[in-house]
N, C-alpha and C positions, 0 to 999 in steps of 0.2 A: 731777182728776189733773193734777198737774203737765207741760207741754211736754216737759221733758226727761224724764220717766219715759216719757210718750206713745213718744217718741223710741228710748227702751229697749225696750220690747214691741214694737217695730215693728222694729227693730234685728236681735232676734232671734228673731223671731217662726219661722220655718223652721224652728231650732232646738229651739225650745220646743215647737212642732205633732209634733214627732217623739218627745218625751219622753210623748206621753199624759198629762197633767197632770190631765186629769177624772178619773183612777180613782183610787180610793180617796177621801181625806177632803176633798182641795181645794174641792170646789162647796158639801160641808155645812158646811165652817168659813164659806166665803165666805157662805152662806145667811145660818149661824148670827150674824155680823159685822153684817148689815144689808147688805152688799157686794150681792148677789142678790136677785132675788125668787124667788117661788115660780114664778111664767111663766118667768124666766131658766132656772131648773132643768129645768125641764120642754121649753123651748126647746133646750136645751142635751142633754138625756138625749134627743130626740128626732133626734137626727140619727146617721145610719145608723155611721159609724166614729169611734172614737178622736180620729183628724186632723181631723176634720171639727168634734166637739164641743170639742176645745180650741181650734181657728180660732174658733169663735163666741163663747168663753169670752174672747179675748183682742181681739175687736171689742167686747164689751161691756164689758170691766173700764177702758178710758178714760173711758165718760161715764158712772163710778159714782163721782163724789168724789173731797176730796180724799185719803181716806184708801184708797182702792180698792189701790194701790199696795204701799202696807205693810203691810196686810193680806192681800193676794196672797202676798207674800214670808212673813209669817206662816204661812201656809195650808200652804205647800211644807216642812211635818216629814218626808212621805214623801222627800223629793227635796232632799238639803240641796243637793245639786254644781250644781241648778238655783237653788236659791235665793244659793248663793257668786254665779254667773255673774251672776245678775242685780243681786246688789251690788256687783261690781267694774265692770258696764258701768256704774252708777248715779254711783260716785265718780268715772270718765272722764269720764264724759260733763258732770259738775263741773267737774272741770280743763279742760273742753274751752270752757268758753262763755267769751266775751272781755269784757273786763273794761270796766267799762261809767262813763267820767267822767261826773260831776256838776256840771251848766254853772250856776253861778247867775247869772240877767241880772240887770244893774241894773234899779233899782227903774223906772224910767222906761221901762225894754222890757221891763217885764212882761206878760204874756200878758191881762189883761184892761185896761190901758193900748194894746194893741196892735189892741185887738176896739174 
């Protein structure tokens, strides 16, 4: 998963723990996706509340690839007003990173000239 998605889940993570995201179909499309495993689910169906299971749902879904992300956002047909949310912090959070020049050195201080 991409930094700036990482960024996003963590952004609004408060708000999304209070949507209950684990019920209904989210954990079996994610299953289904390759997103989860079967221990994830089982992890995840094991924890006593709601808030509790989408917190862990949303500490696991950064280190499942790079498609874990848009497949999340997939996954949210129950929940589209959470799935908007999540694509408008996603195009900010775009506009938001700064724009990054491209220094070329002369051929003479290049980086393995310099080694």
């Amino acid at each position: 998963m991409e930094a700036r998605d990482k960024q996003v889940l963590r952004s609004l993570r408060l708000e999304l723990g209070a949507e209950v995201l684990v019920e209904g179909l989210v954990l079996q499309y994610l299953y289904q996706e390759g997103i989860l495993t079967e221990n994830h689910i089982q992890e995840i169906n094991a924890q006593t509340t709601g808030l509790r299971k989408t917190m862990l749902l949303l500490d696991i879904l950064p280190s499942r690839g790079p498609k874990a992300f848009d497949t999340f956002l997939d996954s949210l047909q129950e929940f589209p007003w959470v799935r908007e949310k999540l694509k408008k912090a996603r195009e900010e959070a775009m506009t938001d990173l700064p724009a990054v020049a491209i220094i070329r050195l002369p051929r003479e201080l290049s980086l393995p000239t310099l080694l």
